[in-house]
C-alpha positions in Angstrom: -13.7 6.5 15.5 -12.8 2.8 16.2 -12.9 0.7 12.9 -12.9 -2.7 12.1 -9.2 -4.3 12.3 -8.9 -7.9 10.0 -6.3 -10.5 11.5 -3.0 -9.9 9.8 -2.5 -12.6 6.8 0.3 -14.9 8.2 3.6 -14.8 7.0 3.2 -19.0 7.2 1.0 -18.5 4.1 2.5 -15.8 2.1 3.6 -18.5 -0.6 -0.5 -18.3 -1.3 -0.5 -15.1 -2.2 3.4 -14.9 -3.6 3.2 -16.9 -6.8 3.6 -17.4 -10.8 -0.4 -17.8 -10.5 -1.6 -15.0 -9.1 -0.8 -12.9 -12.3 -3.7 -15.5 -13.9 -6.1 -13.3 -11.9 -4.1 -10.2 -10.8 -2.6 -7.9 -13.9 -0.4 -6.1 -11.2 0.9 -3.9 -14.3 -2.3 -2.7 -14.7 -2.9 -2.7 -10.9 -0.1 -0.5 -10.4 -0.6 2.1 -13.5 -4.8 2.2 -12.1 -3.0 3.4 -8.4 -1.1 6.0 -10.2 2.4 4.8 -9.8 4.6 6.7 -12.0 8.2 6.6 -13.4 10.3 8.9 -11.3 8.2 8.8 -7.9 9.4 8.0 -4.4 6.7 5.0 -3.1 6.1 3.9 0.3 4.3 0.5 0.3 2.6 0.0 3.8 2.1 -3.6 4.3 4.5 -5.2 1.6 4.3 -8.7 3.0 6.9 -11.3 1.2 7.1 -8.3 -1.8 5.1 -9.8 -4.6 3.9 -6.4 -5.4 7.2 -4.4 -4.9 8.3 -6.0 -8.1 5.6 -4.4 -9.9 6.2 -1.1 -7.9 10.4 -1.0 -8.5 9.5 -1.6 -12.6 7.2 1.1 -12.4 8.9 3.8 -10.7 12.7 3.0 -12.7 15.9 3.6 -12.1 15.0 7.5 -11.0 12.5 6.3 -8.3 12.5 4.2 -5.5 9.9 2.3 -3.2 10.0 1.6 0.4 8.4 -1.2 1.3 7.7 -2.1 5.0 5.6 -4.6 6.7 4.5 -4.7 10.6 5.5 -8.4 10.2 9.5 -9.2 10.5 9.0 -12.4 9.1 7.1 -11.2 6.1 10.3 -8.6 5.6 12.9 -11.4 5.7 11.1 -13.5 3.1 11.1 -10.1 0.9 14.7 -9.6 1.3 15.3 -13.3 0.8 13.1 -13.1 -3.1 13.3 -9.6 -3.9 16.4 -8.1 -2.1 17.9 -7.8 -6.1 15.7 -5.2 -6.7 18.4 -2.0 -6.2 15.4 0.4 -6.3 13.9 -1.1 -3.0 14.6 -0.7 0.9 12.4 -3.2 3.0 11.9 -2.2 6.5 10.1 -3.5 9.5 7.6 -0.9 10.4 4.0 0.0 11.2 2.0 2.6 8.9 1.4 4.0 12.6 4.9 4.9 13.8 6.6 6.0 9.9 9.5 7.7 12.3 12.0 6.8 9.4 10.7 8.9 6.8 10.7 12.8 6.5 8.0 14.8 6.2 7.2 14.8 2.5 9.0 12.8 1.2 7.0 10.4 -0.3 5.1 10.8 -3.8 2.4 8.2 -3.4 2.2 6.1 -0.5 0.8 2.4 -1.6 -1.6 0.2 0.4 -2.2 -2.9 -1.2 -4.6 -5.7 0.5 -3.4 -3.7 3.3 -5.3 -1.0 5.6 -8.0 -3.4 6.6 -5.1 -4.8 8.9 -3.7 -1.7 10.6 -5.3 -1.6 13.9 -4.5 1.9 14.6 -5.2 3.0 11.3 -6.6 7.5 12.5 -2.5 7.2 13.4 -1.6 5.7 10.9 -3.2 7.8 8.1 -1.9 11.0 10.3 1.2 9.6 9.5 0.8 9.0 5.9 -0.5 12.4 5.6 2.7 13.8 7.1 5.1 11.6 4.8 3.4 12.3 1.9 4.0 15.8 -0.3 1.7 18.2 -1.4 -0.3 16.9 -4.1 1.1 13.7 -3.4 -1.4 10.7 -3.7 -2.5 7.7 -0.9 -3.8 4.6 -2.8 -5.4 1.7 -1.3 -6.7 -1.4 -3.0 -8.8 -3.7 -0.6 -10.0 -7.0 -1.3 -13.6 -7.0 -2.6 -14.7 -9.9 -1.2 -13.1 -9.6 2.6 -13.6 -6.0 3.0 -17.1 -4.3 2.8 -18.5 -1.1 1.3 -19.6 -0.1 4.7 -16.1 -0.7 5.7 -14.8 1.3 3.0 -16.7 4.0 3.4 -16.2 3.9 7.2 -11.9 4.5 5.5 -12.9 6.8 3.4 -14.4 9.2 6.3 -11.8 9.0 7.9 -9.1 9.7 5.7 -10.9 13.0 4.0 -11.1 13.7 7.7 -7.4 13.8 8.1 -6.9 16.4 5.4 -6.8 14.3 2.0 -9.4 14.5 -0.8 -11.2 11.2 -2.4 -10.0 11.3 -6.2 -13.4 9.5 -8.0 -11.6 6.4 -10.2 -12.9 5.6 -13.4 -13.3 2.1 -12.4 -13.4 1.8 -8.5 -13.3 -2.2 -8.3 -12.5 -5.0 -10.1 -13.1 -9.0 -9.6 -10.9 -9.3 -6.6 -10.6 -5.6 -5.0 -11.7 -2.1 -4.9 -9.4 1.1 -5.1 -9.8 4.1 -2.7 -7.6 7.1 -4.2 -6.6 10.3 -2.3 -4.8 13.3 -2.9 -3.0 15.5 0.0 -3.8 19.0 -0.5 
């Protein structure tokens, strides 16, 4: 099943999307509570780019959790060391949702895609992967942006994820202004 792969956002513009302003239009709080982030939990974030969301992610999960965040672009990783390397609850790595070679099998409570999976260009590897990081009854959340990515593309992620093993989770409120959630479940 080949699906449509966006350009990856450039790590040139990442002060765009990595400022004070965003949280005018963005309640990331809210964002992260609606993926089901959760004190305690281990969190992979797939496509982290300069961190402005592991922030959100590292308050959520506490002092007991931690979050992985990774990004296919080195350059994005270095600029989320360099802003948000304080954060003691967070690794960032270099990596592809693809090739997760780093991370056990179930290990990983929720694995987080945020303005993400529309990017992956291998993405039937890549959710093989997740589903083999993530534990049983574990959850895979993606948030795509609304505007960018279609509900034909969507739903063209959505097959193929349930076809990898997961189960859709229905959302009480599937998008908002900028984006729409797709949840999962690993049975």
């Amino acid at each position: 099943m080949k699906l449509k792969t966006y350009a990856l956002f450039p790590a040139f513009f990442s002060s765009i999307i990595d400022n004070k302003f965003r949280n005018l239009f963005e309640n990331m709080e809210k964002n992260v509570e609606l993926m089901g982030v959760k004190s305690g939990m281990k969190v992979l974030e797939a496509g982290c780019g300069s961190g402005f969301v592991t922030e959100f992610l590292s308050k959520a999960v506490g002092k007991e959790g931690s979050v992985i965040s990774i990004d296919i672009q080195e350059k994005m990783i270095k600029k989320a060391q360099r802003k948000r390397g304080y954060l003691q609850n967070a690794f960032f790595r270099v990596s592809s949702a693809s090739d997760l070679n780093s991370i056990k099998n179930e290990e990983i409570d929720l694995a987080f895609l945020y303005y993400s999976f529309h990017e992956i260009e291998d993405k039937e590897n890549a959710v093989s992967e997740l589903f083999r990081v993530i534990k049983h009854n574990g959850m895979l959340s993606i948030k795509e942006p609304r505007f960018e990515v279609f509900e034909k593309d969507r739903e063209s992620y959505k097959e193929l994820i349930i076809s990898k093993g997961f189960r859709f989770i229905e959302s009480i409120k599937n998008c908002d202004f900028l984006g729409c959630y797709l949840k999962f479940v690993k049975n």
